[in-house]
C-alpha positions as CSV (number, residue, x, y, z in Angstrom):
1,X,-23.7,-1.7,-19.6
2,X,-21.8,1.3,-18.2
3,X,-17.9,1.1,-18.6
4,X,-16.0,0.6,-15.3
5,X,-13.5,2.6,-14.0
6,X,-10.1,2.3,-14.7
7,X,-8.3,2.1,-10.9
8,X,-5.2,1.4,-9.1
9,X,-5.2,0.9,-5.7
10,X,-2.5,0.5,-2.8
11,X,-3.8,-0.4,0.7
12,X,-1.2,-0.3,3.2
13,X,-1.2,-1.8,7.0
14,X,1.1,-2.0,9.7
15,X,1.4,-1.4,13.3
16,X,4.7,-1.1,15.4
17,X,5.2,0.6,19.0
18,X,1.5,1.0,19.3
19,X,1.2,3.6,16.2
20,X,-1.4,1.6,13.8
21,X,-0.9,3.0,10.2
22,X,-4.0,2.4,7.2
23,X,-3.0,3.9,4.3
24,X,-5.0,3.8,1.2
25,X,-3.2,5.2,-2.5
26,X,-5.1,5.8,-5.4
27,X,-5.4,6.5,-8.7
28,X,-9.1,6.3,-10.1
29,X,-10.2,7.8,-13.3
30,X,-6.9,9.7,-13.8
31,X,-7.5,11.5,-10.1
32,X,-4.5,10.5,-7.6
33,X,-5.7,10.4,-4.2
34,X,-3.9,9.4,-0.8
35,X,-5.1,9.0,2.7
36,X,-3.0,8.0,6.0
37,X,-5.0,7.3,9.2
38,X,-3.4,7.0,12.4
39,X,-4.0,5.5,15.6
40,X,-2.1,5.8,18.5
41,X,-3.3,5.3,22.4
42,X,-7.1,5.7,21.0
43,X,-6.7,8.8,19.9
44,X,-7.3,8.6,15.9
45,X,-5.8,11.2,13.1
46,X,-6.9,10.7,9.4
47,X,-5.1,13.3,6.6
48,X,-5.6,13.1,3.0
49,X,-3.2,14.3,1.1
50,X,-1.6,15.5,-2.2
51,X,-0.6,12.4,-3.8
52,X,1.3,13.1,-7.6
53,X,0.3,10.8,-9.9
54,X,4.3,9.7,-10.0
55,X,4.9,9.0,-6.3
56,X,1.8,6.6,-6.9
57,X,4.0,5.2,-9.9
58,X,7.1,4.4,-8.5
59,X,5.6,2.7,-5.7
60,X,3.3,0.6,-7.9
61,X,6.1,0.1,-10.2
62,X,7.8,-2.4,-7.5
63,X,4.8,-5.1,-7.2
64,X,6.7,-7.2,-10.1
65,X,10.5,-7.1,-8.1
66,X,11.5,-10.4,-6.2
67,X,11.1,-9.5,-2.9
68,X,6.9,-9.0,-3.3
69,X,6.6,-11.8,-5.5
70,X,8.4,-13.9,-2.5
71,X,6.1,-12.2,-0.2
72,X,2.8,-12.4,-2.1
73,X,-0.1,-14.2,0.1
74,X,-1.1,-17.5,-2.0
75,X,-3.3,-18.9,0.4
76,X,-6.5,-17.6,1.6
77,X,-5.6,-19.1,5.2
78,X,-2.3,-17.2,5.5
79,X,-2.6,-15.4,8.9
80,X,-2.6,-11.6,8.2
81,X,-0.5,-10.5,11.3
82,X,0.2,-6.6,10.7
83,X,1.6,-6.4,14.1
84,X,5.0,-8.7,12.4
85,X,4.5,-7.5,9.3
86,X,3.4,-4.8,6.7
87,X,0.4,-5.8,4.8
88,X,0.1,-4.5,1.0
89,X,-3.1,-4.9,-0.9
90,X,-3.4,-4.4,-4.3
91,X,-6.6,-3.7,-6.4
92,X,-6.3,-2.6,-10.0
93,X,-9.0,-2.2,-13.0
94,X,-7.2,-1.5,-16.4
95,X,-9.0,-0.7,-19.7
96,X,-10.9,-3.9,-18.1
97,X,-8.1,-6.0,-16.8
98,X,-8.6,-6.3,-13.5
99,X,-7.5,-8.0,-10.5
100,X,-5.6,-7.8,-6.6
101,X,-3.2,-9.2,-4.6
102,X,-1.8,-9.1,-1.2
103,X,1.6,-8.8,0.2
104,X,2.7,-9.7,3.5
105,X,6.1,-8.6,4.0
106,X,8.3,-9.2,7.5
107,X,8.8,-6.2,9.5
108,X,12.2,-7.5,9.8
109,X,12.7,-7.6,5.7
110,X,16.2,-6.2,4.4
111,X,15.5,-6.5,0.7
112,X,16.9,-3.4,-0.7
113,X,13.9,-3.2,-3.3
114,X,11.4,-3.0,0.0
115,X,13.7,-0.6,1.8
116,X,13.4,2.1,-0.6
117,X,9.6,1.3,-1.2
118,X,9.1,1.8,2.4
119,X,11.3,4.6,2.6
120,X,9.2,6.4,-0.4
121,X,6.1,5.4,1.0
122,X,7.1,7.1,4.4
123,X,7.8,10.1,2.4
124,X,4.5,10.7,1.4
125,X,3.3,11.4,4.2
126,X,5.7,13.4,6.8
127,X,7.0,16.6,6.1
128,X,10.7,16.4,4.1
């Protein structure tokens, strides 16, 4: 039986003033990877980027800090509104320990933790 990969994944979505962001973050195999897709008035923009193997880190560092444990989805009828909120999903496969999770955190959320997660996250993807 072949051996799986080992994998950490991020899967980000959100929309706000009509600008729909899908983000997927990953590390597979040792190789980072990290693309952003846009869409805005129909008119759709995917970039793949450079992603360092510690930006991925200290993002997937936080998925253990109060305010996504508060905001983790338990049921499998929770309403997935990405409009009011930002949508996380996890997926992960380590030395065969695997699992995911989803997040659904409040656009309006002031948890300091989520602040700087977002603000990192935004980082990665406009020029500093």
């Amino acid at each position: 039986m072949p051996h799986a990969a080992n994998l950490t994944i991020i899967n980000f979505v959100h929309e706000e003033d009509c600008l729909f962001t899908n983000a997927t973050l990953s590390i597979i195999n040792g190789q980072p990877k990290a693309t952003f897709s846009f869409d805005q008035d129909g008119q759709k923009f995917t970039n793949d980027i450079d992603l360092e193997e510690d930006d991925f880190e200290s993002l997937w560092s936080q998925f253990n800090e109060p305010v996504f444990v508060r905001c983790a989805v338990r049921s499998p009828d929770t309403r997935l509104d990405f409009r009011l909120n930002y949508i996380i999903g996890i997926i992960y496969n380590i030395n065969g320990n695997a699992g995911k999770r989803t997040f659904l955190i409040p656009q309006n959320e002031s948890d300091p933790t989520w602040l700087n997660w977002l603000r990192k996250f935004d980082s990665l993807h406009r020029p500093s």
